[in-house]
C-alpha positions as CSV (number, residue, x, y, z in Angstrom):
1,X,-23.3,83.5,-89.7
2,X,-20.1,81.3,-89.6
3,X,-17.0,82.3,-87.7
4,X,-15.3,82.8,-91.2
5,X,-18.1,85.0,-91.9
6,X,-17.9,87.0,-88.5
7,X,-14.0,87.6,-88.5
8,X,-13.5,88.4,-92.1
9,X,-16.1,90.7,-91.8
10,X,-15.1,92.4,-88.6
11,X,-11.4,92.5,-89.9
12,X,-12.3,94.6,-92.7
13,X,-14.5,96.7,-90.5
14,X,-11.3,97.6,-88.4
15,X,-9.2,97.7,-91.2
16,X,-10.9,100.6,-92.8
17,X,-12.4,102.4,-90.1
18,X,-9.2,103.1,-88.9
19,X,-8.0,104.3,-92.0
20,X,-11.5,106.4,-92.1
21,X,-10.6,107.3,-88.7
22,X,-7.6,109.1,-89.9
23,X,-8.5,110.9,-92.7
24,X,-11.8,112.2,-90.9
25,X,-10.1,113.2,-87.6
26,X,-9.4,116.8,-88.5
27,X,-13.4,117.5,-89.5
28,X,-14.8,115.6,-86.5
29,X,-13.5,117.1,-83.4
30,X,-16.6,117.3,-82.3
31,X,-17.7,113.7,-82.2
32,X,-15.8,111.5,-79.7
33,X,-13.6,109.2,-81.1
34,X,-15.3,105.6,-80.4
35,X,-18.6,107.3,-82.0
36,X,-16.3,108.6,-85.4
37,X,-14.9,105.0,-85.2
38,X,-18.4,102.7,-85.2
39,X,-19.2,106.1,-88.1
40,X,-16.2,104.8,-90.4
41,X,-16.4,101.4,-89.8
42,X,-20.4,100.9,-91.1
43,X,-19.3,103.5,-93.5
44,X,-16.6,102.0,-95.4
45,X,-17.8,98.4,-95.0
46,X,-20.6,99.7,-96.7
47,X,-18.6,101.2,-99.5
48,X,-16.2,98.8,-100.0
49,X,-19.0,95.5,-100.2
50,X,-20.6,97.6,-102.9
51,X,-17.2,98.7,-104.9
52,X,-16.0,94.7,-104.4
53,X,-19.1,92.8,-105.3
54,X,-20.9,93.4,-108.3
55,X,-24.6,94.4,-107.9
56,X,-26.6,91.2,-108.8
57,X,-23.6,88.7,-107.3
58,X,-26.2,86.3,-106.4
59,X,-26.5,84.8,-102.7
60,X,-25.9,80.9,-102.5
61,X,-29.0,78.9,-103.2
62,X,-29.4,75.2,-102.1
63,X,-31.3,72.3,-102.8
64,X,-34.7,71.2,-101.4
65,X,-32.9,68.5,-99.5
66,X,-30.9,71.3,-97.5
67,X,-34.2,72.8,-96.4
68,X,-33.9,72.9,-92.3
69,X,-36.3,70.7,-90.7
70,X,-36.2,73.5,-87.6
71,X,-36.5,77.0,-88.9
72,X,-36.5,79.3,-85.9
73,X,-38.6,82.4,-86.2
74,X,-36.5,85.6,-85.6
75,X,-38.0,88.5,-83.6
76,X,-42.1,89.0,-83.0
77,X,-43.7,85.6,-84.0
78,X,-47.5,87.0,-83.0
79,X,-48.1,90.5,-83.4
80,X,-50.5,92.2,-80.4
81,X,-51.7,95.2,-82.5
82,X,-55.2,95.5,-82.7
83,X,-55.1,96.0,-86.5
84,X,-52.8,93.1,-87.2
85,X,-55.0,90.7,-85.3
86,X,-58.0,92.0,-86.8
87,X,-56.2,91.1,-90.4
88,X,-55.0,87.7,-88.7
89,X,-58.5,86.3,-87.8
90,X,-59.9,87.4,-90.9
91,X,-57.3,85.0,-92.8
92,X,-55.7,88.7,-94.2
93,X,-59.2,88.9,-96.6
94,X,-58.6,92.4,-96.2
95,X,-55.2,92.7,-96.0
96,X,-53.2,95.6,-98.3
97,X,-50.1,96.4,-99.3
98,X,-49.3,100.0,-99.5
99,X,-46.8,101.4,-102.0
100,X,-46.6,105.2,-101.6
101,X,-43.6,107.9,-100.8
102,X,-41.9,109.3,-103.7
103,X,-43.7,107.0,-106.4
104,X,-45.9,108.0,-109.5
105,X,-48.8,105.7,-109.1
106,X,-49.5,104.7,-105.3
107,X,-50.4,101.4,-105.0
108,X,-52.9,99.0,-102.8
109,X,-53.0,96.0,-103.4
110,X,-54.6,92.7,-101.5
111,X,-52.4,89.8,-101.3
112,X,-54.3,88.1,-104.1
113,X,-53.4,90.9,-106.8
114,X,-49.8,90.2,-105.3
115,X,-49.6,86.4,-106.2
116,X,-51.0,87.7,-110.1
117,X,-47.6,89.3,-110.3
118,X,-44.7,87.4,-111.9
119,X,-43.5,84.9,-108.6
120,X,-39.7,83.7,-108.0
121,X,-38.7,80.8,-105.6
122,X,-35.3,81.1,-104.1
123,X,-33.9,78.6,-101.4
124,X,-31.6,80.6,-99.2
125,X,-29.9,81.2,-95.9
126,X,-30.6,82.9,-93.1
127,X,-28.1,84.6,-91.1
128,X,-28.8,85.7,-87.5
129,X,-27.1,88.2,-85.6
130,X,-27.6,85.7,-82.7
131,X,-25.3,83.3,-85.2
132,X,-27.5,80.2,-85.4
133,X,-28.2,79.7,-89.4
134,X,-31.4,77.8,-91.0
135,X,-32.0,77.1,-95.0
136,X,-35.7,77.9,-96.3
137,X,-37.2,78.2,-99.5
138,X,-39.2,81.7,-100.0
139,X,-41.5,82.4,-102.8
140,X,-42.8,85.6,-103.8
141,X,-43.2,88.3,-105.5
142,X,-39.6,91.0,-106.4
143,X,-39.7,94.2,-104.9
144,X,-38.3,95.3,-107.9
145,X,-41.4,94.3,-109.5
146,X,-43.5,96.7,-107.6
147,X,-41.5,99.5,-107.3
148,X,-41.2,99.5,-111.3
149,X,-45.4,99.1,-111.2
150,X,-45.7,101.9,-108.7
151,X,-42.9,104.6,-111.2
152,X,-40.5,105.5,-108.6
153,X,-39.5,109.3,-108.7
154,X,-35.8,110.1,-109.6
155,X,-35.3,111.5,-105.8
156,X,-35.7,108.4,-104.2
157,X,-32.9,106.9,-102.4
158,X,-34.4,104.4,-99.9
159,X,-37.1,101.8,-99.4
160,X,-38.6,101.9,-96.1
161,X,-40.8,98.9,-95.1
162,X,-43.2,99.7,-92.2
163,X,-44.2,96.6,-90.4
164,X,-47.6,96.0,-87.9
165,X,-45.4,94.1,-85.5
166,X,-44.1,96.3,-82.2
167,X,-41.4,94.3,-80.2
168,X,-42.9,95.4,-77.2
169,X,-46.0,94.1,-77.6
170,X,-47.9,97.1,-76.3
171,X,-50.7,98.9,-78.5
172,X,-48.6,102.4,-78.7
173,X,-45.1,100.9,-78.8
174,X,-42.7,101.6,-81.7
175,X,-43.9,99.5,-84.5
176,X,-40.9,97.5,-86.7
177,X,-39.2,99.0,-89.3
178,X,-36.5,98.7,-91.5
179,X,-35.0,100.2,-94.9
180,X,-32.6,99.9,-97.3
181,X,-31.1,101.2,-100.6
182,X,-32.1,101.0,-104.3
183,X,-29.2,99.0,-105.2
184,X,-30.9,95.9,-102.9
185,X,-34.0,96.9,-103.7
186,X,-33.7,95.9,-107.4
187,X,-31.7,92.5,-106.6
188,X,-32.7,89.7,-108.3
189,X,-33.2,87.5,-105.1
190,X,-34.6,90.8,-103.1
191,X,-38.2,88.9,-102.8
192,X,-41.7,89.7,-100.4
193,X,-42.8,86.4,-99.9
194,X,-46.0,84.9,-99.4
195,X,-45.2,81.6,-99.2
196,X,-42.6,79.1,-96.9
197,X,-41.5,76.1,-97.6
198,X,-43.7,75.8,-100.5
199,X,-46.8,76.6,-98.3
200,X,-48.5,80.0,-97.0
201,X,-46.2,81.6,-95.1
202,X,-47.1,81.4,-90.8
203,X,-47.7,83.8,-88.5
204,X,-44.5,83.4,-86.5
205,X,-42.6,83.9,-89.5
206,X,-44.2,87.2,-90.9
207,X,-47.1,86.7,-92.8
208,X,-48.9,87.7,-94.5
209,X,-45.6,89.5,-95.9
210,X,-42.0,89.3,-95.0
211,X,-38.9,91.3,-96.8
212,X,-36.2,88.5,-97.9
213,X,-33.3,90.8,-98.8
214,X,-30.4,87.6,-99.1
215,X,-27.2,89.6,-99.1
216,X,-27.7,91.1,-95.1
217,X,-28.4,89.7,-91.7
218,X,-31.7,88.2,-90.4
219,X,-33.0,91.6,-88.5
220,X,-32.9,93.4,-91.6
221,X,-35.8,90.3,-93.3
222,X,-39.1,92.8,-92.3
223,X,-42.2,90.7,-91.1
224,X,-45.4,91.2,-91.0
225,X,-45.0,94.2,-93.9
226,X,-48.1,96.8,-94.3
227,X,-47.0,99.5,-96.1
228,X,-43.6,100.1,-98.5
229,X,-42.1,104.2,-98.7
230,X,-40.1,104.9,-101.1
231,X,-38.0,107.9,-99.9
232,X,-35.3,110.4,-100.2
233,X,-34.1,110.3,-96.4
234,X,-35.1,108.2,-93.5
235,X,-34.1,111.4,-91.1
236,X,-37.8,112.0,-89.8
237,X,-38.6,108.3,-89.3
238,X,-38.9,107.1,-85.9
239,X,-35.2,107.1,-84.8
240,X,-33.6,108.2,-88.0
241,X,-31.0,106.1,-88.4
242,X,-32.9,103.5,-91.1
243,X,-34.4,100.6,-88.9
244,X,-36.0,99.5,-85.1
245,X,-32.6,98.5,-84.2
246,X,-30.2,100.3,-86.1
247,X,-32.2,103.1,-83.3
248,X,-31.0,101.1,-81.1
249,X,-27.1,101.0,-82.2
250,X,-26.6,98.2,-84.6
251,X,-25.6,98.5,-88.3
252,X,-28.2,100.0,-90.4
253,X,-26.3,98.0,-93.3
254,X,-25.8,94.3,-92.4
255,X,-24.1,92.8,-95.5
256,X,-23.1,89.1,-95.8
C-alpha cells in the first residue's frame, strides 16, 4: 500500500473514531478508552468506505505488461497438515470445495466442476500490510456465483472461508481463517481463483484455492480454501472476531 494510501486512510480512521469516541463515551465506561478508540476507529472506517463508495466501484485493473515479474507469496507458502499434503501429492484429484452454513443446497464440488462454472480474469494489485505491492492476473471462478448455486438463507450475514493452512505449522495448530460480508461477497472482482498468471495456481500461493477479494489488504486473500460457511455470526469461531489475525488484533475489515 502506498504512503498516500496509508495516511489518507489512517487520517480518516482518527478523524472519526474520535468523533465515535465521543458520542459512545457515556455507554462504554466499562471498556478502557484506547480499546473504545481501536472499537470506533474499525467501526466507522467501515461505515463510512461503504456509505462513500458505491458497492461494485471496481478496483484498478492493469495490463498484462504490468504483471510483476516477482510476486512474493504472503503468509504459509506450504501447508504441513496431513490432509493438505495428502491433497497436494495427489495433484488435488480429490480435492472439494465445501459450501454449507446457512445455505439451501450444500455443495461439494472437485476443482474440475469449479472450472465448468462461468470464469473471470482480473489483473489486480496486491496490497500487503507489510507495504511492498505486486500486480498479478487471477482467474477464477465468482464467489457470488456459488453462493447464488448453493441458495443462501435470508439470515446470513457473513462468508467465512476455512483454510487447511496453520501458520504454525503444527498438526493441531489454529488453522487460517478469514470472513467477510455479503456486500464483498457479491463484488464483481470478489474471485476463487484457480489459476495465476495464466497458469495453475502454485502451492506457495494457495492452491488449489485462494479468496481474491480486491478492495482489502493482502491477509484478508484466503489460501489454500477447503470449505466456504455462510453464516449469521462469526462469535463461536475460533477467536470470534472474523479472521486468524483479526484474533490477534488487526482490523477484521481491511479496505483499500
Amino acid at each position: 500500500m502506498t504512503d498516500a494510501l496509508l495516511s489518507r486512510r489512517s487520517w480518516l480512521g482518527r478523524a472519526m473514531a474520535t468523533a465515535g469516541v465521543l458520542a459512545l463515551a457515556g455507554c462504554e465506561r466499562g471498556i478502557a478508552f484506547g480499546e473504545r478508540l481501536k472499537i470506533s476507529a474499525e467501526a466507522l472506517t467501515y461505515r463510512a468506505q461503504r456509505l462513500i463508495l458505491p458497492r461494485d466501484a471496481l478496483a484498478p485493473e492493469y495490463s498484462r505488461a504490468e504483471i510483476s515479474p516477482d510476486f512474493k507469496p504472503n503468509g504459509s507458502i506450504s501447508p504441513a497438515a496431513a490432509d493438505y499434503v495428502a491433497l497436494r501429492d495427489g495433484d488435488f484429484a480429490d480435492y472439494r470445495l465445501v459450501v454449507d452454513g446457512l445455505v439451501e443446497r450444500p455443495l461439494s464440488l472437485s476443482l474440475d466442476e469449479l472450472r465448468t462454472r462461468p470464469s473471470r480474469t482480473q489483473i489486480t494489485k496486491h496490497d500487503c500490510v507489510e507495504g511492498w505491492t505486486a500486480i498479478g492476473e487471477w482467474t477464477g471462478v465468482r464467489l457470488e456465483t456459488l453462493l447464488d448455486e448453493a441458495g443462501m438463507r435470508p439470515e446470513a450475514r457473513y462468508v467465512v472461508f476455512h483454510c487447511f493452512d496453520a501458520l504454525t505449522q503444527t498438526e493441531d495448530g489454529p488453522r487460517y481463517y478469514e470472513s467477510i460480508d455479503l456486500i464483498d461477497a457479491r463484488h464483481p472482482q470478489t474471485l476463487l481463483a484457480y489459476d495465476m498468471n495464466g497458469q495453475t495456481l502454485g502451492v506457495p500461493h494457495g492452491a488449489p484455492l485462494r479468496l481474491r477479494v480486491e478492495r482489502q489488504l493482502g491477509y484478508k486473500q484466503a489460501k489454500y480454501i477447503r470449505r466456504i460457511e455462510v453464516v449469521d455470526s462469526f462469535a463461536d469461531i475460533q477467536g470470534g472476531n472474523g479472521g486468524y489475525w483479526p484474533d490477534r488484533g488487526y482490523e477484521w475489515y481491511a479496505g483499500i
